[in-house]
N, C-alpha and C positions, 0 to 999 in steps of 0.2 A: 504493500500500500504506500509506502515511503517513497518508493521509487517512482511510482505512477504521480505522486503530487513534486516528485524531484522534476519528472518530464514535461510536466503541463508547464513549470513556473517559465522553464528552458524553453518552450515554446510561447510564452506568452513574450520572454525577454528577446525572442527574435523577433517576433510580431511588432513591436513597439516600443516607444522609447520615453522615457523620460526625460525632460534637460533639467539641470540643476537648477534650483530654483535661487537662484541670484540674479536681484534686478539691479540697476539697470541692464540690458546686454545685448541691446540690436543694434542700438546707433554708439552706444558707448558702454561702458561698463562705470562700476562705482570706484574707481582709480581715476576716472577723468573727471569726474564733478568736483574735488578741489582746485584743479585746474580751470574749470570752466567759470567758478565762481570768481576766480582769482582775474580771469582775462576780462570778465565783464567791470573791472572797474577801472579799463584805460581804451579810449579810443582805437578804433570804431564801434568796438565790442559795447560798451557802456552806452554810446548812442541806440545801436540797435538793442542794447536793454530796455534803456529809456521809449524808444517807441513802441514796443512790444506789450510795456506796462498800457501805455498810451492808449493805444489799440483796445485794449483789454478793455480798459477803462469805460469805452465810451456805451453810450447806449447804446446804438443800436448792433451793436458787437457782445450781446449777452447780459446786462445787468441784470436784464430780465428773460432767462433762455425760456420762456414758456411761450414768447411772443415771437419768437425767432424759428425760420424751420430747421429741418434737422440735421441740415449740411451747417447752417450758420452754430445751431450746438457744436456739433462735433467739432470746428475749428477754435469755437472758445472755449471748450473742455480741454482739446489739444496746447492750446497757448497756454490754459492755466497750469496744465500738469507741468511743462518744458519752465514755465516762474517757479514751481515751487523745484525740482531739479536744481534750478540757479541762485535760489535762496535758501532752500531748507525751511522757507514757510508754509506753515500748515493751511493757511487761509486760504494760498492757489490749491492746493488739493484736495480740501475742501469744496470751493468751488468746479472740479472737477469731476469728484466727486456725484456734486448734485446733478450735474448735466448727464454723468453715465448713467443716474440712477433711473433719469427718463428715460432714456434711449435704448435703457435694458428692459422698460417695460412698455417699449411700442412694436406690437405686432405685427406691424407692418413693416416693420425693418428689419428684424432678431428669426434668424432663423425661418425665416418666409421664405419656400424655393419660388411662392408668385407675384414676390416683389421686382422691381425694377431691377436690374443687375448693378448697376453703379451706383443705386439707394445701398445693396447690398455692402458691397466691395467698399464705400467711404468707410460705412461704419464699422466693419472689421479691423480696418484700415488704424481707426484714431482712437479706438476701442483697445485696440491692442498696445501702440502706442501711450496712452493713458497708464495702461496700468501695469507696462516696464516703467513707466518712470514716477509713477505713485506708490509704489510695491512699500516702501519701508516708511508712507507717511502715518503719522499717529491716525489720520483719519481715516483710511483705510485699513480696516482692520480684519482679520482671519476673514472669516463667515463671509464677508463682503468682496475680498478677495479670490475667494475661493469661489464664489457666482460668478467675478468678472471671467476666472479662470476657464470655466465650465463652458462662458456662454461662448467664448472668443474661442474655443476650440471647435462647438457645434456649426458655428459663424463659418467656421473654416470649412467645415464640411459640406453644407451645403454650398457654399460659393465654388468650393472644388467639384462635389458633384454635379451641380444641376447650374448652376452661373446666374440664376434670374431671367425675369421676363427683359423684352426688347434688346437683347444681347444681339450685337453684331459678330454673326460665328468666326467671320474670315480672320485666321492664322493673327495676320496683320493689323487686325486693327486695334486702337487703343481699348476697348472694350475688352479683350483677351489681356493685353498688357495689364491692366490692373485687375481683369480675375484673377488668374494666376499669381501675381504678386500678393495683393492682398490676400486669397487664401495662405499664402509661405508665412504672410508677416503672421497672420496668426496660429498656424502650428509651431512657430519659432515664439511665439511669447506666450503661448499659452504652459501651464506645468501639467497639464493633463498628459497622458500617456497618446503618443503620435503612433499612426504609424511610416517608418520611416521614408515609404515608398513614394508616400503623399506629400511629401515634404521634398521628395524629387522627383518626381512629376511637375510638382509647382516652378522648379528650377528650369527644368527643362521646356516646359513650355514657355518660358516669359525667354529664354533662350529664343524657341523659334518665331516668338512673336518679334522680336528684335531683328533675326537676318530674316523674317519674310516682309516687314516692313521696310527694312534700312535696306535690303541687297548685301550680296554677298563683299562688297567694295563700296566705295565714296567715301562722302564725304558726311555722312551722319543724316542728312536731311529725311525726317520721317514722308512716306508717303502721304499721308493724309493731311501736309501742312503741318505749319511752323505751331498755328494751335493746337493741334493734337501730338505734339510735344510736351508741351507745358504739363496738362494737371495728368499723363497716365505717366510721364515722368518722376513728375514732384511730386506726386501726392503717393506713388505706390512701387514703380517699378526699381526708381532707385532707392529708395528708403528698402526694400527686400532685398536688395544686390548688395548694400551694406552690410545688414545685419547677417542674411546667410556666409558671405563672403567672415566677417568675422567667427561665425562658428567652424565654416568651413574653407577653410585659404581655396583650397583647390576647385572654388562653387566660386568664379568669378564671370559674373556678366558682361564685364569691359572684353571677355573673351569671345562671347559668343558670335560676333563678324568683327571683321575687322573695324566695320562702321561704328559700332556702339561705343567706340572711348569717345569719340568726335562730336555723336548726337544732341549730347547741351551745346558745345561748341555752337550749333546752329543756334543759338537761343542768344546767344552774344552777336553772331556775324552781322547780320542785315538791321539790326535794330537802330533809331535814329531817334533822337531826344529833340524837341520843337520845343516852340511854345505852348499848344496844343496837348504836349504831353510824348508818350511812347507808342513809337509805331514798327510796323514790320512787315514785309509782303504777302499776301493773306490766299493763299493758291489753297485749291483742291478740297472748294467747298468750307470757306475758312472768313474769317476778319482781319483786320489790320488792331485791333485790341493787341495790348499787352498788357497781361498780367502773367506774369513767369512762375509761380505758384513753388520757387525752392528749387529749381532749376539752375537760378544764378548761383545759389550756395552750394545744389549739389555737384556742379560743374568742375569744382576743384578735386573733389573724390571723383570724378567719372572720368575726366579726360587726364590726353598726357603733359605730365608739369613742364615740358619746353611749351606748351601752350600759356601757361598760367599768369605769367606777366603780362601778356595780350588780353588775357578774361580780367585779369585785376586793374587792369586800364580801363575797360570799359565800365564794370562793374563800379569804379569809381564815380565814372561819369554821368553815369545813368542811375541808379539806385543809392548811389551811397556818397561819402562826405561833400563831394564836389557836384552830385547832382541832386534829387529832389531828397534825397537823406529818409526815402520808405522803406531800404536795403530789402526790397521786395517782399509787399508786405501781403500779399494775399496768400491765404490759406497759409502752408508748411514754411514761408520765404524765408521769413525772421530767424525763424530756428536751426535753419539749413544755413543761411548765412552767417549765427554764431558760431557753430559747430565748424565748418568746414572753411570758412574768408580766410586765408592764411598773412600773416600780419609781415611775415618776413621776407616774402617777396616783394622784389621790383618793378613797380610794373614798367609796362614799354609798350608803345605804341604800336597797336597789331602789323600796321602796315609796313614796319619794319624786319617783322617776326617773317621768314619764306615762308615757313610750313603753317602760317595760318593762310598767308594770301593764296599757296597754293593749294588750299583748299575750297578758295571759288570755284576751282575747276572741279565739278562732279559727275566726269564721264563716265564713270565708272557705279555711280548711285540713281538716283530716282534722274538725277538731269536739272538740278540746282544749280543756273550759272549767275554768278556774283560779280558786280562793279561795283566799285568802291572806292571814293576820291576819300576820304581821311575817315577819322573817329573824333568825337566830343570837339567838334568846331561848327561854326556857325554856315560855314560853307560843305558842309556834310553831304555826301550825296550816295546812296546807296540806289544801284538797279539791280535788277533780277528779271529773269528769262528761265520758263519753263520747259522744260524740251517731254518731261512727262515718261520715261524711257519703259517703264515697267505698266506703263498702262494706269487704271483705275483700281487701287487696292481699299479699300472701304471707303470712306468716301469721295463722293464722283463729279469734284466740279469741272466744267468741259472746257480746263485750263491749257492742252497743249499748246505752245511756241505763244504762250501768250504773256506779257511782259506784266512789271509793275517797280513806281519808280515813287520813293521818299525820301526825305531829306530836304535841305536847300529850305529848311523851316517852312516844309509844304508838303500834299499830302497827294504827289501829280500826276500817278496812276496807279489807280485802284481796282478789286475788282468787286464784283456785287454781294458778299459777304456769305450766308450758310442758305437751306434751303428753308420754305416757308411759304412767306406770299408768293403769290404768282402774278404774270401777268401777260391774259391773251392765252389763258392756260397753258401758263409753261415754267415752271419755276423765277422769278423775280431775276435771282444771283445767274443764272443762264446768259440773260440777255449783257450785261455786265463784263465782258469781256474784252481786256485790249487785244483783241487781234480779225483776223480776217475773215468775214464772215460770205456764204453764197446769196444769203438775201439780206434786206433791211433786217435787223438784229429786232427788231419790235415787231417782226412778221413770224408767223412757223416756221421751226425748223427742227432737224435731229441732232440730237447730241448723240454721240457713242466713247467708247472705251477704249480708245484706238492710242496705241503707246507712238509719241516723236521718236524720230530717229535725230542722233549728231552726226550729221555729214562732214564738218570740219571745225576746228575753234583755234585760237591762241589767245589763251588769259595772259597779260603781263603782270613783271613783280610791280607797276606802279598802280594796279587795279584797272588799268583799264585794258581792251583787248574785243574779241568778236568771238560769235558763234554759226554756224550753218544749221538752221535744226530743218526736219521736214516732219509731216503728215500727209497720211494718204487713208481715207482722208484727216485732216485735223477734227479735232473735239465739236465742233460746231458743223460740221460736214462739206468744208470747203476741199475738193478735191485735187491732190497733187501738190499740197500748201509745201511751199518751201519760203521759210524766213532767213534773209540775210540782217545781221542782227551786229551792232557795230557802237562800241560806247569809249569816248573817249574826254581827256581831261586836260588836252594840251592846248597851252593859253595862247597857241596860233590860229585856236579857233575865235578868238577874240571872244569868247563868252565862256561860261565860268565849265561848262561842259557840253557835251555834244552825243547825241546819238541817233544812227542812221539806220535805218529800217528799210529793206529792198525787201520787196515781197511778190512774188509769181505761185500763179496757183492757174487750174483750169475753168473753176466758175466763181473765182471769187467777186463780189462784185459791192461789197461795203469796209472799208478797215473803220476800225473803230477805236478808241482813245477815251477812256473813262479816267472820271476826275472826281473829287469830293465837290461838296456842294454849296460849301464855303470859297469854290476856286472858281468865278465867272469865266465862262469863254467867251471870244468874242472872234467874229469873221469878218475876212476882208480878202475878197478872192480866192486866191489859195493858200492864204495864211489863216492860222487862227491864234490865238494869244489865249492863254493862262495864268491867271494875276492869285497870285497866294495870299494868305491872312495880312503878308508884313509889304509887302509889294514886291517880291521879288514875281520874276515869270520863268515863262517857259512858251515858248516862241515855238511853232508846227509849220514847217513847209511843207508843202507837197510839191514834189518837181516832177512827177509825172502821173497820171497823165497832165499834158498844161493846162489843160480844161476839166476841171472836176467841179459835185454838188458839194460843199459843206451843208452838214446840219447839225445843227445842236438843238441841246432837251434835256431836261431832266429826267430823271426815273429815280422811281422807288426800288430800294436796296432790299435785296435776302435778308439780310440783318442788319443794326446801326453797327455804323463804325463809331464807337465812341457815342455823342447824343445826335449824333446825323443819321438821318435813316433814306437820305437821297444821293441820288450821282447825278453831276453833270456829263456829259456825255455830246463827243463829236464825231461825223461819220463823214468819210470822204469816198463818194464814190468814183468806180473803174470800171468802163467796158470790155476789158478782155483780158481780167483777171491779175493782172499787175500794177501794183503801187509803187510810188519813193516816196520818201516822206525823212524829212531832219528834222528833228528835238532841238532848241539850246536853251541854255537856262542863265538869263542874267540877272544882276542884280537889280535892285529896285530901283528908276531912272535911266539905268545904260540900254542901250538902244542893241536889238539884236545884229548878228554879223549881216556881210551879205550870205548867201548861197546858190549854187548853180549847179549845172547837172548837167556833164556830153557824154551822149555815149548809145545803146540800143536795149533798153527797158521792156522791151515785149520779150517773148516766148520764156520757154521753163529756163535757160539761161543769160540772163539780162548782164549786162559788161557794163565798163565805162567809167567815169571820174566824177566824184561830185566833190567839191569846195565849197568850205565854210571856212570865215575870214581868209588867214594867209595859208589855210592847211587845206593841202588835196589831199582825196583816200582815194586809191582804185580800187575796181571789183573784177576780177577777169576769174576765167575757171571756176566760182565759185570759192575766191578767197580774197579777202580784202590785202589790198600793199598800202603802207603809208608814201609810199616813195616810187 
């Protein structure tokens, strides 16, 4: 009989595991909170203390979490647990406390396999979180513990078995990224016995959600846009890669493609700080919002540190002492930013750094290409060019070779933000497209899933350079789209920058140029002009055909960008499917250059020279020469 209870115990200890019950232990252990205590009382660290408290503070941030729903609990339960960590006072965990004590007792969140799935996954998410970092507070106590233990393991199981209602299955999408993760985060915090299979499984899929998202190569950029980076990042995927990675060295996500050390990296690239606030180029069903949700902080644990003087430059700029000082205050930001801002690096100008600039070039990833005149100056100019390589992986905006440009304290091409209203029965964000469409963009038309091809590129170390992309047909079903695509910053063009758009296709017959709705257009032949918040512009030629219709209009946006929920929008028509069209952008009063155009603009390959001020570019073969 001895033997038989010796062999069950023996299978029971294969079957499952215990972790030792010592909190904290996902994002850190109880050997770093004297440390952490210690750094919070000298800049930056003590800044972003002080705003965290701030935060906390305010009403409509929890005073009263009964008023608040249940994503806004969970973020003030999480902030208060991470204060008392930083204090050792009872009163944040207390307060934290009170907020699980709801959230443990809503049904519709706790163990519902027919809740929402990301209802799900938050609150496992900060549920778990919470109560590694409240484990040894007087207000937490056994009994109480031992519920949160119980529940955050059940949490885990059901989001691992069954994921929730409205779950997007595909491999790739962010929706899988934070199932998988947040089930790991809570068999890794809970003390209930795991079994250990589940706990790699969870590894392994957030694995292949990363290289079925990112590609086997690039440059980090997620398919579904720069927004759905942020919160399956910040809120679950890397806070799991942490904590497993500390129990297990050899369970590292930065492993899983080559792409995912670089993925926040994108969360720094294209970003530009206005007066307006924080923008970024908003492709593949997405906004030009920022809100980086811990992203910028987890950026220093994700990618590689010959990056980390280029991320702590901007980072500077943009969230912290030298820019609006929020050190990214939505959802996880603050916490990720104590934890991980490293005080002893230098930073440096990215544009100096090679292997940040040459990671504009992402021939090798989704088809992310970057132009980029400087960081944190008021002459800031950041473009982007879709080439779309891998097709439509969750969601589907019908972005191929279609551009968008911010910076220059303006906001000067945009694209129609997420899906929703409609209009003309067709998705809003559809119509919303800089690129080249076969009818008026306001008429029916198809969209498809059709991945760009890069027919040729050269990025330079100064950020500027060109791309060749094609569609056949492009997103919008203009057939045989081939974009020549050309951005530069040399002050021969007598304006602050310059970019040139050659576009041949078989029925193309409108390009199109969307704008925010704060940006008046305005026409005069075949020019049209762009006047931003501060006065600066952006001057549109069309040099061919010589004779084209401008139109401009407004529309109603898929979603607001910010409190805008309109675009302005200009269209230049073509009878035989090819355009030219020059960009420049001056400052406010200087007068644009001239520009002109020789050469033979029709058929699928158009040649020739155009000149803007004292700078020619050729195009022959299909490849731009400055010379």
């Amino acid at each position: 009989m001895l033997i038989g209870k010796i062999v069950v115990v023996s299978l029971l200890c294969l079957a499952s595991v215990v972790f030792s019950a010592d909190h904290p232990r996902l994002l850190f252990s109880v050997n770093d909170i004297p440390k952490l205590r210690q750094r919070i009382k000298s800049d930056p660290y003590q800044s972003m203390y002080q705003e965290l408290v701030r935060i906390v503070d305010l009403n409509s941030w929890g005073k009263s979490p009964a008023n608040n729903d249940s994503l806004d609990q969970l973020i003030v339960m999480h902030r208060n647990a991470f204060l008392y960590v930083l204090t050792g006072d009872d009163q944040w965990a207390k307060k934290a406390r009170q907020i699980a004590e709801q959230r443990l007792d809503d049904p519709g969140a706790i163990h519902n396999p027919r809740t929402k799935g990301l209802t799900l996954y938050m609150h496992g998410i900060y549920l778990s979180l919470a109560y590694d970092w409240c484990y040894d507070a007087p207000s937490w106590d056994a009994p109480f513990r031992e519920r949160v233990s119980r529940a955050i393991k059940r949490q885990g199981d059901v989001i691992a078995q069954k994921g929730g209602t409205e779950q997007n299955r595909s491999p790739a999408s962010n929706w899988q990224g934070l199932r998988w993760s947040s089930a790991g985060l809570c068999y890794l915090a809970t003390d209930e016995p795991i079994n250990p299979q589940d706990l790699e499984t969870c590894f392994q899929r957030v694995c292949t959600y990363l290289s079925s998202n990112l590609g086997v190569g690039g440059s980090g950029w997620n398919s579904e846009g720069l927004g759905y980076t942020f919160y399956p990042m910040g809120n679950g995927v890397v806070p799991f890669g942490i904590a497993i990675h500390r129990r297990d060295s050899s369970k590292d996500i930065r492993q899983a493609t080559p792409a995912a050390r670089y993925t926040l990296w994108t969360c720094f690239a294209p970003v530009v700080r206005n007066t307006t606030g924080m923008w970024r180029p908003d492709f593949a069903d997405d906004n030009p919002g920022t809100q980086f949700e811990g992203t910028l902080g987890f950026a220093f644990w994700m990618t590689p540190e010959s990056l980390h003087p280029g991320l702590k430059y901007v980072y500077d700029r943009t969230v912290g002492l030298q820019g609006d000082r929020s050190f990214d205050a939505s959802r996880f930001g603050i916490p990720a930013s104590i934890l991980f801002y490293p005080h002893d690096v230098v930073p440096q100008n990215p544009m100096t750094l090679p292997e940040w600039v040459g990671l504009f070039d992402d021939l090798k990833g989704n088809g992310f290409f970057t132009f980029r005149q400087s960081y944190g100056t008021s002459d800031d100019l950041a473009v982007q060019i879709f080439a779309k390589r891998r097709g439509n992986r969750g969601h589907n905006g019908p972005d191929s070779l279609s551009y968008r440009i911010y910076g220059f304290d303006g906001l000067w091409a945009v694209g129609g933000g997420r899906y929703g209203p409609t209009l003309n029965g067709q998705h809003a964000y559809h119509r919303s497209m800089n690129t080249l469409y076969p009818v008026d963009p306001d008429q029916r038309f198809s969209t498809n899933d059709e991945p760009g091809r890069v027919l040729d590129r050269q990025l330079n170390p100064d950020g500027s350079g060109w791309v060749i992309l094609a569609g056949n047909p492009n997103n919008v079903g203009t057939q045989n789209h081939v974009r020549r695509f050309y951005v530069t910053f040399d002050p021969a063009t007598e304006a602050q920058s310059a970019i040139i758009i050659i576009d041949s296709s078989d029925n193309g017959t409108h390009f199109q140029h969307c704008t925010i709705e704060t940006h008046p257009i305005h026409t005069h032949n075949n020019t049209f002009t762009i006047t931003g918040p501060t006065g600066n512009t952006l001057t549109g030629t069309v040099l061919y055909p010589e004779k084209t219709v401008l139109t401009t209009g407004q529309r109603l946006r898929g979603s607001p960008a910010g409190t805008w929920d309109q675009n302005n929008f200009l269209t230049a028509s073509t009878q035989d499917g090819n355009i030219v069209t020059v960009l420049t952008f001056q400052k406010k009063g200087q007068s644009p250059p001239r520009v002109q155009a020789h050469g033979n603009w029709t058929g699928p390959e158009p040649f020739g020279s155009l000149t803007i001020g004292r700078k020619t570019v050729h195009l022959r073969d299909n490849r731009f020469y400055d010379h």
